[in-house]
Biopython code that builds the backbone (N, CA, C, O; Angstrom):
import numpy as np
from Bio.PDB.StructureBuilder import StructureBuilder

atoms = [
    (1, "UNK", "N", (-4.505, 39.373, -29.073)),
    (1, "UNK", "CA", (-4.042, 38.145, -28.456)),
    (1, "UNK", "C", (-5.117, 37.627, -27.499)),
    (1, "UNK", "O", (-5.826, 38.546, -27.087)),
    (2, "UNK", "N", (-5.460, 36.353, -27.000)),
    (2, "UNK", "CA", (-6.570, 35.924, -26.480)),
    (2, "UNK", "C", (-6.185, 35.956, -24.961)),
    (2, "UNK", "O", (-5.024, 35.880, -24.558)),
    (3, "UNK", "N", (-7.025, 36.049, -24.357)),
    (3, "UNK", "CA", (-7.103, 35.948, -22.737)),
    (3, "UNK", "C", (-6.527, 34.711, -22.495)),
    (3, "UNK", "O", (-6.976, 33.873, -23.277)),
    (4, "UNK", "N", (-5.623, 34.220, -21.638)),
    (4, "UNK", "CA", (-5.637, 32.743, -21.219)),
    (4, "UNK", "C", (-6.874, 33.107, -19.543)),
    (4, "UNK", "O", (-7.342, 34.002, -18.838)),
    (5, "UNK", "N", (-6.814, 31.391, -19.784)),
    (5, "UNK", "CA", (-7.895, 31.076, -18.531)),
    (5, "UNK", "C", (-7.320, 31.549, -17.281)),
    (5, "UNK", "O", (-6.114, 31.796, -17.251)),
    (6, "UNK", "N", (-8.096, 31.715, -16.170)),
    (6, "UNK", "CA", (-7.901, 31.855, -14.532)),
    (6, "UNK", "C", (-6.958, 30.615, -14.448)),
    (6, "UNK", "O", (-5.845, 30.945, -14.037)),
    (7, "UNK", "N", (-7.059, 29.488, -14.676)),
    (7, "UNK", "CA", (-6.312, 28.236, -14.090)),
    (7, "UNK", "C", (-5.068, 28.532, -14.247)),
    (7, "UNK", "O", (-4.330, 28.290, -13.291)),
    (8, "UNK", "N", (-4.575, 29.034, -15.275)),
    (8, "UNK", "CA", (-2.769, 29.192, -15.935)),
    (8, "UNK", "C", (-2.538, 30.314, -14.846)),
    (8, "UNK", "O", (-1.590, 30.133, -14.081)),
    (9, "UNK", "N", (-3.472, 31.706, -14.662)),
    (9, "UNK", "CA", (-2.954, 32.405, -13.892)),
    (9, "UNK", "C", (-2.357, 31.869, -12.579)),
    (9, "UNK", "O", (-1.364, 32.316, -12.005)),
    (10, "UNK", "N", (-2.989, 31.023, -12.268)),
    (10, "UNK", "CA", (-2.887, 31.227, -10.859)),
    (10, "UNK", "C", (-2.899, 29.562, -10.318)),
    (10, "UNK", "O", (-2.937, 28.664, -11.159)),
    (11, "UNK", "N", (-2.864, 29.274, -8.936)),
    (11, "UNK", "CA", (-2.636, 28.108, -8.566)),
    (11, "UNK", "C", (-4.401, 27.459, -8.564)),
    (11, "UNK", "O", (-5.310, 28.171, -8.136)),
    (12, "UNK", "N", (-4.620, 26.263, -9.020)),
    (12, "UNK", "CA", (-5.664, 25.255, -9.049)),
    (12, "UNK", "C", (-6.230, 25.121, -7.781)),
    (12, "UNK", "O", (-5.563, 24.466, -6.981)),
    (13, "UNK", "N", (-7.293, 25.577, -7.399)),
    (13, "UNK", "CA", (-8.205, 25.210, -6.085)),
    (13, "UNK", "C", (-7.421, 24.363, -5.132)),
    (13, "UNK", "O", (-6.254, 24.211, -5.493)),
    (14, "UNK", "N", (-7.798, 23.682, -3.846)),
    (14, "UNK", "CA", (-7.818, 22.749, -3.312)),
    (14, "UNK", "C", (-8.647, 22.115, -3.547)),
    (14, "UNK", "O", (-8.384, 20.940, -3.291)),
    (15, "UNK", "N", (-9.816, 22.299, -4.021)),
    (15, "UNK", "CA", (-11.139, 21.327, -4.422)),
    (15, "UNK", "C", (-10.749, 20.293, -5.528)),
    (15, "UNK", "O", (-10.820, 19.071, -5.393)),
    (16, "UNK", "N", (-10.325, 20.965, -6.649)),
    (16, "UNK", "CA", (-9.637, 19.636, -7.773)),
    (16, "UNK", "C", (-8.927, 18.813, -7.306)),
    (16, "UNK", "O", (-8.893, 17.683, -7.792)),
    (17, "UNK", "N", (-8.030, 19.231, -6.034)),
    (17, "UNK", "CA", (-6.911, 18.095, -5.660)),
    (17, "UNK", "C", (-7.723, 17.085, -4.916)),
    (17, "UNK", "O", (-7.578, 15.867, -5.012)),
    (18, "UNK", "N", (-8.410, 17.578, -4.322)),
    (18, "UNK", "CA", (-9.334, 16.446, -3.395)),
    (18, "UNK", "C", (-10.251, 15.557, -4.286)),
    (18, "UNK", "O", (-10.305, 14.329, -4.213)),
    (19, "UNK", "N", (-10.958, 16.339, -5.130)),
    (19, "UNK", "CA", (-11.336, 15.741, -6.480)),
    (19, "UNK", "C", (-10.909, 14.741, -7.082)),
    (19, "UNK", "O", (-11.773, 13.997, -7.546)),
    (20, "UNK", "N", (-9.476, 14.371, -7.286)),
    (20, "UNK", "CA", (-8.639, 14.232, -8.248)),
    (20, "UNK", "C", (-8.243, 12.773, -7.241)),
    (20, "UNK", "O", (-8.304, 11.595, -7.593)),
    (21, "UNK", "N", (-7.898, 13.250, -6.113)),
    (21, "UNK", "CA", (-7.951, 12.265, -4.967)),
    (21, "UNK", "C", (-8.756, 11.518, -4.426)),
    (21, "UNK", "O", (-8.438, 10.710, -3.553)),
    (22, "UNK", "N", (-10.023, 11.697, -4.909)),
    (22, "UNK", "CA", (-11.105, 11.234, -4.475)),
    (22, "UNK", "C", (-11.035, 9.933, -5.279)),
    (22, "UNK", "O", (-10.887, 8.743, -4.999)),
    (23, "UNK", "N", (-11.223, 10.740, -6.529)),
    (23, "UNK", "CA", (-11.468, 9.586, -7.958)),
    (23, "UNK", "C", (-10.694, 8.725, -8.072)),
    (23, "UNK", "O", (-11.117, 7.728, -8.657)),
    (24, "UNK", "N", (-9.367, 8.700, -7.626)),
    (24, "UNK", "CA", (-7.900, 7.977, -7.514)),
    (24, "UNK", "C", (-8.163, 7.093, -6.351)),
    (24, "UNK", "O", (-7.262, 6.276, -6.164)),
    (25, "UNK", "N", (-9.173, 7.038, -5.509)),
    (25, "UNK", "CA", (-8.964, 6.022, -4.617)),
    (25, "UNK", "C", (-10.210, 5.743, -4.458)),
    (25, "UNK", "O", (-10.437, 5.392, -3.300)),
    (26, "UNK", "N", (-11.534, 5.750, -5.437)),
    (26, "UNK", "CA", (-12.549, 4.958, -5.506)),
    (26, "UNK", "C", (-12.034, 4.555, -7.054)),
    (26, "UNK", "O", (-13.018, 4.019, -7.564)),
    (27, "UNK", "N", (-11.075, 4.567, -7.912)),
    (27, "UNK", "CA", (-10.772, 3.538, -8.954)),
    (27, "UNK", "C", (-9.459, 2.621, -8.258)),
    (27, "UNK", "O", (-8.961, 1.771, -8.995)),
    (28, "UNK", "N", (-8.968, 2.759, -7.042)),
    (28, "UNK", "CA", (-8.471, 2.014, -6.453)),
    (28, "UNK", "C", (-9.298, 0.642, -5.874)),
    (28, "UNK", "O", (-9.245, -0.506, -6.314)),
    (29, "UNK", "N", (-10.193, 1.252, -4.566)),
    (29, "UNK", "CA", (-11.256, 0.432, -4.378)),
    (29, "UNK", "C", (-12.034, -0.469, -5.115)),
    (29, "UNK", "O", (-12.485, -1.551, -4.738)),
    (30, "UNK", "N", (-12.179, 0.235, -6.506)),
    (30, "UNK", "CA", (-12.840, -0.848, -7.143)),
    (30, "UNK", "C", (-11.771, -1.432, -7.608)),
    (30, "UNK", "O", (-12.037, -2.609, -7.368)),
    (31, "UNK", "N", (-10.746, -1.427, -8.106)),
    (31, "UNK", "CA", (-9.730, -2.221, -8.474)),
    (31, "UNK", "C", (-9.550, -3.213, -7.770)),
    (31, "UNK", "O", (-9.456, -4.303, -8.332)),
    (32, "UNK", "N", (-9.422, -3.100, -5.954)),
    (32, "UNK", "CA", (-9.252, -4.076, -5.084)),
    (32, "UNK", "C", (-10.415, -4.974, -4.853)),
    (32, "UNK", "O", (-10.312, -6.067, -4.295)),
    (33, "UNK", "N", (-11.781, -4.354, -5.406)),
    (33, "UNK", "CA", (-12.929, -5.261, -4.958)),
    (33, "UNK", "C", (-12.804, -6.103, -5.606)),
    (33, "UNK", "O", (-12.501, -7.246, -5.265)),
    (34, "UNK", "N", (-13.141, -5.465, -7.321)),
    (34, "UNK", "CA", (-13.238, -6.192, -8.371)),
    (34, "UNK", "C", (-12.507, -7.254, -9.418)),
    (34, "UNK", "O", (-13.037, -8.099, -10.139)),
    (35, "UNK", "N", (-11.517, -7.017, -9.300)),
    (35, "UNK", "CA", (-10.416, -7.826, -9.917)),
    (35, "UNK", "C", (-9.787, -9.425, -9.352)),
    (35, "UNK", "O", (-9.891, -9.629, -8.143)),
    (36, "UNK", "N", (-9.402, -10.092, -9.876)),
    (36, "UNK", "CA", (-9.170, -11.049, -9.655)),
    (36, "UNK", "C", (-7.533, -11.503, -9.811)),
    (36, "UNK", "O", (-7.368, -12.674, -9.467)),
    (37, "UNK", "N", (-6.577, -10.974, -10.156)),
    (37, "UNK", "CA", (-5.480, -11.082, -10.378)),
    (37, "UNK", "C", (-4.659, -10.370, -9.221)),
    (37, "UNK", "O", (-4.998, -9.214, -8.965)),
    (38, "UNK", "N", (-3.597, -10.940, -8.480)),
    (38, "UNK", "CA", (-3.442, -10.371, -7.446)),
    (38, "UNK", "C", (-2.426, -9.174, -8.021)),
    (38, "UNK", "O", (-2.526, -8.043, -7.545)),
    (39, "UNK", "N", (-1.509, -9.446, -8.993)),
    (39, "UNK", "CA", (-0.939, -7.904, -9.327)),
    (39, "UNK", "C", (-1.484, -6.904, -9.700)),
    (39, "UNK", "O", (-0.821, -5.869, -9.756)),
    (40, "UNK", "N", (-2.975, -6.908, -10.100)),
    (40, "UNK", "CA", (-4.014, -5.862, -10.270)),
    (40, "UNK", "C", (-4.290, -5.135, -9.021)),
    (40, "UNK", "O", (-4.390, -3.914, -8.901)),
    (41, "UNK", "N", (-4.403, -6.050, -8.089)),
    (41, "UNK", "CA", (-4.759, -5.973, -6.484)),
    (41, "UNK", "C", (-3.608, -5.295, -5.790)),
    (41, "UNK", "O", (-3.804, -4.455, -4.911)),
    (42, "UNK", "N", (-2.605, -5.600, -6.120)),
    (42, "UNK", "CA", (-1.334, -4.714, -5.956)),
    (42, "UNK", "C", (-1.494, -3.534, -5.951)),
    (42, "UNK", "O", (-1.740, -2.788, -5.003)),
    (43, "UNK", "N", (-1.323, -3.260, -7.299)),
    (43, "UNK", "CA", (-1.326, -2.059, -7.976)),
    (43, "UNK", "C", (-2.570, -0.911, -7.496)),
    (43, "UNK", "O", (-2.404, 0.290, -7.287)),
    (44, "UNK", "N", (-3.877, -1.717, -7.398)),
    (44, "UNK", "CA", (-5.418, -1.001, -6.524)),
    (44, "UNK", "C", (-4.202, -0.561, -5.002)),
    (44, "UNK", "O", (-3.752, 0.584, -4.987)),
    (45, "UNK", "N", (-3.897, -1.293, -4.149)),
    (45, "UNK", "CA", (-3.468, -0.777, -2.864)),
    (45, "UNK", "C", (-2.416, 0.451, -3.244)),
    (45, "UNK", "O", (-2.215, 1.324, -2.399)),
    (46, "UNK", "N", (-1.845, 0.493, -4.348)),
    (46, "UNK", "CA", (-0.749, 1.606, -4.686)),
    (46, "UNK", "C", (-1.139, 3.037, -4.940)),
    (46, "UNK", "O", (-0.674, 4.112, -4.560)),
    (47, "UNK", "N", (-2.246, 2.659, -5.783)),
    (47, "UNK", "CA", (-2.836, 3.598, -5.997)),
    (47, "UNK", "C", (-4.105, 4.732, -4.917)),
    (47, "UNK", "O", (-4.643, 5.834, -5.032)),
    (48, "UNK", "N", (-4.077, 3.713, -4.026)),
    (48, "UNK", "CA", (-5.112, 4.472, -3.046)),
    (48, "UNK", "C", (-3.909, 4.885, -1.976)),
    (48, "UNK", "O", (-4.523, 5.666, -1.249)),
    (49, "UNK", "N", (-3.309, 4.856, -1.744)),
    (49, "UNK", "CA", (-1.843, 5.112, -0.676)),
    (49, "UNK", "C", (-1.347, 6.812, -1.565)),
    (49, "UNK", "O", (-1.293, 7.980, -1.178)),
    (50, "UNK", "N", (-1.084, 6.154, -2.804)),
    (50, "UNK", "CA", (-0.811, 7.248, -3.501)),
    (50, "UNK", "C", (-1.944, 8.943, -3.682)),
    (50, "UNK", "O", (-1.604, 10.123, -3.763)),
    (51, "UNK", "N", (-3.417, 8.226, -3.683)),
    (51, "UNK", "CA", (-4.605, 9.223, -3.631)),
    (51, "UNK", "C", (-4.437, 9.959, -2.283)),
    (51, "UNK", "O", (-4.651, 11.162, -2.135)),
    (52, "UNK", "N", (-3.986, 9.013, -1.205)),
    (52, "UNK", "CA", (-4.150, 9.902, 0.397)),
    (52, "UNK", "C", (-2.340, 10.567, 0.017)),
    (52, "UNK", "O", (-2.248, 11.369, 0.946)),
    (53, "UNK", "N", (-1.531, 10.630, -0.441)),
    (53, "UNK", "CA", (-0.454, 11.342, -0.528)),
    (53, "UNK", "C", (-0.710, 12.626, -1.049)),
    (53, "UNK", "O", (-0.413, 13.755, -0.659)),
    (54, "UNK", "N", (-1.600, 12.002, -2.445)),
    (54, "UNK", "CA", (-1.706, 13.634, -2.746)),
    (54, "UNK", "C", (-2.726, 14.921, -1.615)),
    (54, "UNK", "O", (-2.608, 16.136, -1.460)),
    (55, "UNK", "N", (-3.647, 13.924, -1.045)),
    (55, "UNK", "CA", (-4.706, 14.687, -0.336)),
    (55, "UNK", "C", (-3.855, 15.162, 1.332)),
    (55, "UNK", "O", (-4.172, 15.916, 2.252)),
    (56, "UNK", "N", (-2.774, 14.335, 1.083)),
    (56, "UNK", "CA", (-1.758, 15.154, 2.533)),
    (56, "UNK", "C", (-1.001, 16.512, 2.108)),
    (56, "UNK", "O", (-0.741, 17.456, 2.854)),
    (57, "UNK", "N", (-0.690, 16.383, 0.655)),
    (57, "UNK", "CA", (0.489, 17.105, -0.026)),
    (57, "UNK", "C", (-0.764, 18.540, 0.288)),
    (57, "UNK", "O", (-0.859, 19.424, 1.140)),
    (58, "UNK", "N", (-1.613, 18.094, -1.014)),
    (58, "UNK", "CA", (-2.702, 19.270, -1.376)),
    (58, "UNK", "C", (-2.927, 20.200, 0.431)),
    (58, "UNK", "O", (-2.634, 21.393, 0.355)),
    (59, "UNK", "N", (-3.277, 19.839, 1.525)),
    (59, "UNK", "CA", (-3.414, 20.294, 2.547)),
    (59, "UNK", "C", (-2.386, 20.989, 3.195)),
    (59, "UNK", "O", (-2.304, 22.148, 3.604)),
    (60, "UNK", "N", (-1.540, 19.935, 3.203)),
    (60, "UNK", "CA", (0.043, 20.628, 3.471)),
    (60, "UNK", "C", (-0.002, 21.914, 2.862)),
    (60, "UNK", "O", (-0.270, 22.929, 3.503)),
    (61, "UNK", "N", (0.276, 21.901, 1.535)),
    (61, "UNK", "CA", (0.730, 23.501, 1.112)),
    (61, "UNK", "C", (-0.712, 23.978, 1.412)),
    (61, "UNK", "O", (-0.664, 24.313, 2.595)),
    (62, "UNK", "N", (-2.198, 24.222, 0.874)),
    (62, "UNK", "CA", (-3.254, 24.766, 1.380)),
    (62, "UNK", "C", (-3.158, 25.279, 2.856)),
    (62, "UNK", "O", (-3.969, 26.158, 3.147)),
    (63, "UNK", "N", (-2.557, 24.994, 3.534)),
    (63, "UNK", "CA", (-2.595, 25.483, 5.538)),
    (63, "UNK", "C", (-0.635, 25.949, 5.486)),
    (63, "UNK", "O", (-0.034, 26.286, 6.506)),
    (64, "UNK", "N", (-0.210, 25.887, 4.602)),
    (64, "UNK", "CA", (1.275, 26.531, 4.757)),
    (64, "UNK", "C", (2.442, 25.669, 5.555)),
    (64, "UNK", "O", (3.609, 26.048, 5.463)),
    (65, "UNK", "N", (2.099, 24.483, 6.354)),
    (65, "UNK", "CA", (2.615, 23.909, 7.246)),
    (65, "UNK", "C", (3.433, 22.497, 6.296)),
    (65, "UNK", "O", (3.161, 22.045, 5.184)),
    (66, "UNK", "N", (4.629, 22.052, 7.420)),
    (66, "UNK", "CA", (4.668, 20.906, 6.671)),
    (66, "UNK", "C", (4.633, 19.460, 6.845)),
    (66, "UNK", "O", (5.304, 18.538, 6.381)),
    (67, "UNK", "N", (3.560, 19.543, 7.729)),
    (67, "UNK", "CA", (3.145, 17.973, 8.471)),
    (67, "UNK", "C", (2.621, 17.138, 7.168)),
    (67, "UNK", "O", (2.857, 15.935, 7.051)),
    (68, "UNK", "N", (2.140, 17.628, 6.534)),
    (68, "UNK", "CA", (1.690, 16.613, 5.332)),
    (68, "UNK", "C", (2.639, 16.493, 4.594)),
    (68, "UNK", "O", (2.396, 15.452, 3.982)),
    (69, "UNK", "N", (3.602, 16.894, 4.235)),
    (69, "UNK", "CA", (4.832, 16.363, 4.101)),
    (69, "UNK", "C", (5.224, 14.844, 4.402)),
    (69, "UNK", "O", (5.122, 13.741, 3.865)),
    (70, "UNK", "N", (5.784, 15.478, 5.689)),
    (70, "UNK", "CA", (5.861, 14.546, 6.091)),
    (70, "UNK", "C", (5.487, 13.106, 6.608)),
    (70, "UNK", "O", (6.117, 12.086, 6.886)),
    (71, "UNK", "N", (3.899, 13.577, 6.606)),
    (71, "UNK", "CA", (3.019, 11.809, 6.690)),
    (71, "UNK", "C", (3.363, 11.362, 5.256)),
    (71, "UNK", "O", (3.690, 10.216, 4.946)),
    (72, "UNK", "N", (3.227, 12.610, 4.264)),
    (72, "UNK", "CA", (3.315, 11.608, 2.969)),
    (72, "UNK", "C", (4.416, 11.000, 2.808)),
    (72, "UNK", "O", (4.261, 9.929, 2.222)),
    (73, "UNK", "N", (5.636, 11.274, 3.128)),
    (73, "UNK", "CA", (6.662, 10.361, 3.348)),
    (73, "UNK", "C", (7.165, 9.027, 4.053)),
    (73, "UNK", "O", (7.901, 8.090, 3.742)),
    (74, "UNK", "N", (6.316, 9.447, 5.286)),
    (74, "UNK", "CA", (6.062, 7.826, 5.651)),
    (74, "UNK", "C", (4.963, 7.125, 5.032)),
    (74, "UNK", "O", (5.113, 5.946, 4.711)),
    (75, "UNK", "N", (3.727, 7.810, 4.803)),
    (75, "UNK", "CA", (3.227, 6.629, 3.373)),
    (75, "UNK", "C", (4.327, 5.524, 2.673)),
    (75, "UNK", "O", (4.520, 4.308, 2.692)),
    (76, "UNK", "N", (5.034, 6.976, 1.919)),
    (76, "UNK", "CA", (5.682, 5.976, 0.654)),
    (76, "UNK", "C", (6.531, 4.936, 1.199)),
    (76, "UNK", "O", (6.615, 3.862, 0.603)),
    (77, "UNK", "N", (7.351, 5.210, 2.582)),
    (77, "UNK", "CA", (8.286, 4.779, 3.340)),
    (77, "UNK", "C", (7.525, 3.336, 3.629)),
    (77, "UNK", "O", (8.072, 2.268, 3.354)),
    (78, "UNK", "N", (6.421, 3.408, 4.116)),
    (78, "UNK", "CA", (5.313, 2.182, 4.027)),
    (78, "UNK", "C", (5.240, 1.039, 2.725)),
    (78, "UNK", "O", (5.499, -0.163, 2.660)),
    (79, "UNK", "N", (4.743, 2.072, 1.717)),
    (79, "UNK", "CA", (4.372, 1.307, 0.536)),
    (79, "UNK", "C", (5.935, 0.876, -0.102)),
    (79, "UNK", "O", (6.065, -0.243, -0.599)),
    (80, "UNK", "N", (6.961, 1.717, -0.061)),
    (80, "UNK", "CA", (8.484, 0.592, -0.336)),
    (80, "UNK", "C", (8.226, -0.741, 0.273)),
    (80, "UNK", "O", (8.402, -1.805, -0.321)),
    (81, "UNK", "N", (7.812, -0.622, 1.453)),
    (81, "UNK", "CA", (8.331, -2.360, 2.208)),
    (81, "UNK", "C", (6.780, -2.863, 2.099)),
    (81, "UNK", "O", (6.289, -3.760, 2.786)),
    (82, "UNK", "N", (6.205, -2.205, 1.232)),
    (82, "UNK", "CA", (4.849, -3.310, 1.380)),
    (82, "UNK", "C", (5.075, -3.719, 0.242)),
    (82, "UNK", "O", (4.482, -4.796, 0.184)),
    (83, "UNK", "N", (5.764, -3.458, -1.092)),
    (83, "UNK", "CA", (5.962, -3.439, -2.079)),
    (83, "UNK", "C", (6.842, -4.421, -2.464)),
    (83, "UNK", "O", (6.651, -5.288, -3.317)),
    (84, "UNK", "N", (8.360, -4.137, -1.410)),
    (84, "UNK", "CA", (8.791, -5.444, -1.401)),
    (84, "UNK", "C", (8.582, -6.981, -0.752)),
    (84, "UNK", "O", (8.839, -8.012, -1.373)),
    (85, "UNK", "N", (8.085, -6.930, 0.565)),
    (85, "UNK", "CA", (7.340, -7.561, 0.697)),
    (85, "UNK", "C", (6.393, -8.512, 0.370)),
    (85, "UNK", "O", (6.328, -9.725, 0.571)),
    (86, "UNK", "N", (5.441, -7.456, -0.351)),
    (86, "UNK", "CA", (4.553, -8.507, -1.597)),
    (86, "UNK", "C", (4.699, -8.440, -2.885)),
    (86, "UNK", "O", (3.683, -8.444, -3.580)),
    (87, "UNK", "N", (5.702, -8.380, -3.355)),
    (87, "UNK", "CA", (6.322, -9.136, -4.310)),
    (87, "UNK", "C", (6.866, -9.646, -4.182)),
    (87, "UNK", "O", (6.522, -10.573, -4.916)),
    (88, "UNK", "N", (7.817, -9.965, -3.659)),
    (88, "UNK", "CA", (8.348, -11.596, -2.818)),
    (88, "UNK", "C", (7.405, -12.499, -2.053)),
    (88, "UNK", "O", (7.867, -13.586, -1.709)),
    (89, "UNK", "N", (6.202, -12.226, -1.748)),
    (89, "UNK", "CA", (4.912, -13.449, -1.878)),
    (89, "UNK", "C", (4.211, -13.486, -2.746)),
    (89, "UNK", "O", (3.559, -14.529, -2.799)),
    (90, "UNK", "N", (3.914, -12.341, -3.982)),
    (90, "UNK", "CA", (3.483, -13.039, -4.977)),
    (90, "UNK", "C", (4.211, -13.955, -6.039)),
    (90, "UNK", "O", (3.706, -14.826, -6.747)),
    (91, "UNK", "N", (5.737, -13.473, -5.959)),
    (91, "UNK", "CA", (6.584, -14.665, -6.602)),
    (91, "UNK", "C", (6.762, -16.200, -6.139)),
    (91, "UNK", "O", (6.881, -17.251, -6.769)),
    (92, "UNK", "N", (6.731, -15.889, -4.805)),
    (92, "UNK", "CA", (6.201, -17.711, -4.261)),
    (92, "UNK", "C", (5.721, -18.027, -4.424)),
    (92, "UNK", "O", (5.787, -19.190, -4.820)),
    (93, "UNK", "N", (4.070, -16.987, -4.250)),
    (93, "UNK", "CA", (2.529, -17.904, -4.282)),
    (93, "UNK", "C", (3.041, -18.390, -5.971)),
    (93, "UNK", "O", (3.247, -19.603, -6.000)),
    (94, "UNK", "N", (3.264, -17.744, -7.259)),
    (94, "UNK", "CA", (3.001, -17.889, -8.671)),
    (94, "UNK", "C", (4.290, -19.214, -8.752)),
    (94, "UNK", "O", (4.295, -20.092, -9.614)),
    (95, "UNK", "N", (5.181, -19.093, -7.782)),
    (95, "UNK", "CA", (6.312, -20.612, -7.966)),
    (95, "UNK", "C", (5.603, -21.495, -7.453)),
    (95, "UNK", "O", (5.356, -22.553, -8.031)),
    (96, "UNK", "N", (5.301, -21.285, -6.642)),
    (96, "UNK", "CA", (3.947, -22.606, -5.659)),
    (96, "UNK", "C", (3.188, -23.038, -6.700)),
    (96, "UNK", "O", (3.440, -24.145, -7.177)),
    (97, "UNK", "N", (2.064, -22.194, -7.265)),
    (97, "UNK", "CA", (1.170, -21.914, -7.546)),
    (97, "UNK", "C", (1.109, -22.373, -9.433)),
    (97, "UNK", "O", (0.373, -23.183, -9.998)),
    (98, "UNK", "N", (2.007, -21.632, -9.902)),
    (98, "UNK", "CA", (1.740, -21.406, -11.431)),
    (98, "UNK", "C", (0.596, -20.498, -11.712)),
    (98, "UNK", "O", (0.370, -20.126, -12.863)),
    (99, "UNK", "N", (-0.101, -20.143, -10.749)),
    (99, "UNK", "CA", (-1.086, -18.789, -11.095)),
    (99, "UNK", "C", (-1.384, -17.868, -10.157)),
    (99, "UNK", "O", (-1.021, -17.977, -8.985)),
    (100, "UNK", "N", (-2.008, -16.982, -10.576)),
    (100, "UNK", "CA", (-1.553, -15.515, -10.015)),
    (100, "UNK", "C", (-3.395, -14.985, -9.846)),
    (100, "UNK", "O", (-3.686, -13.836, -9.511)),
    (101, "UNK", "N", (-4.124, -15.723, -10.054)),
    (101, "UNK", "CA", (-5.952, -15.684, -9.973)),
    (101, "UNK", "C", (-6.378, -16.108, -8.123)),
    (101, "UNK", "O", (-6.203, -17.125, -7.452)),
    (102, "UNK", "N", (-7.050, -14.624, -7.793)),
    (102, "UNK", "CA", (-7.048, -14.602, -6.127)),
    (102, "UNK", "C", (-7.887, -15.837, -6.241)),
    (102, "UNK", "O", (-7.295, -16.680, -5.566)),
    (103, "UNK", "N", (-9.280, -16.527, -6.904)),
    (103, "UNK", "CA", (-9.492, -17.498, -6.757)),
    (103, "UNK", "C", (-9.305, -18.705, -6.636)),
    (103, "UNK", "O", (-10.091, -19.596, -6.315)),
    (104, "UNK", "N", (-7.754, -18.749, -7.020)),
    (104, "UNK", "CA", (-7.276, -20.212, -6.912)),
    (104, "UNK", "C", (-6.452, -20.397, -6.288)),
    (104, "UNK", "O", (-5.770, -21.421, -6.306)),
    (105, "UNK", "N", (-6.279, -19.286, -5.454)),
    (105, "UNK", "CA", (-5.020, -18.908, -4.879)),
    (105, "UNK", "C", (-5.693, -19.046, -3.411)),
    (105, "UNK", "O", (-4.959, -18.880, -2.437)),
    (106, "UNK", "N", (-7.006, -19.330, -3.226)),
    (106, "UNK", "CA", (-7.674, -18.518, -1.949)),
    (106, "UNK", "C", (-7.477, -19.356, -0.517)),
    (106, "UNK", "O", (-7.946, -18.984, 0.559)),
    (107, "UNK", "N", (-6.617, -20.672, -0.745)),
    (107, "UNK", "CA", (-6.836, -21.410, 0.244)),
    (107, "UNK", "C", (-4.555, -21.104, 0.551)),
    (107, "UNK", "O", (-3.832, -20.591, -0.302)),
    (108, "UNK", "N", (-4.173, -21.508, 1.642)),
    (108, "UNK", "CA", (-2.921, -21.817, 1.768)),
    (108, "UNK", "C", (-2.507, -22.842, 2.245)),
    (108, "UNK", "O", (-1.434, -22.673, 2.826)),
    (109, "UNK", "N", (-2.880, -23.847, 2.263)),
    (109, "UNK", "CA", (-2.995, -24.934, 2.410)),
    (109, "UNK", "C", (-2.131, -26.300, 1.235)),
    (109, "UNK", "O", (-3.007, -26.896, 0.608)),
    (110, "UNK", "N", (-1.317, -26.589, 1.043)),
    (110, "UNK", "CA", (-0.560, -27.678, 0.543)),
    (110, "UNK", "C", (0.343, -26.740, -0.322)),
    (110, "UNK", "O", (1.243, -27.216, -1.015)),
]
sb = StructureBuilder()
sb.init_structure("model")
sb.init_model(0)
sb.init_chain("A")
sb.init_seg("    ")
for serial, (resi, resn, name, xyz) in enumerate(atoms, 1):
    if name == "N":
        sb.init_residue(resn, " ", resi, " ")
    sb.init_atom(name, np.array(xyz, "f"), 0.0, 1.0, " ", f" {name:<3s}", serial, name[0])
structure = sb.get_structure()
């Protein structure tokens, strides 16, 4: 029968999670730089909120304690009302508006 790997044995570094977190909130960043659609832009801020959750979680259990817990909960507690929030101004701006392109969107004015 074949060996399984070290990873199945046992629990995954803290290094992959930070890793993993890292990459999750520089494809956020660029999401927010680069894009032009504000529900893309959305979704970039969700995802980098979500990268520092996991990098609270990953620490939390890594040090045994449960303060990262709990910040990560007020994260999400955050991102609910930022969530509703702005989606109830991007449904105005797009009723105002008829489009949803940060460039045409960039002034607030009339």
């Amino acid at each position: 029968m074949p060996q399984l790997p070290a990873v199945i044995n046992g629990p995954a570094p803290l290094s992959w999670y930070l890793i993993l977190s890292a990459v999750l909130f520089a494809l956020g960043v660029a999401g927010f730089l680069f894009r032009r659609n504000i529900i893309t832009v959305f979704m970039s801020i969700e995802l980098m909120l979500n990268a520092v959750n996991l990098s609270f979680i990953a620490f939390s259990y890594k040090l045994g304690r449960n303060d990262g817990h709990i910040f990560s909960f007020f994260v999400m507690v955050v991102a609910a009302a930022e969530a509703a929030v702005g989606l109830a101004i991007i449904l105005t701006v797009f009723k105002n508006r008829q489009t949803l392109e940060i460039d045409e969107v960039s002034s607030l004015k009339n």
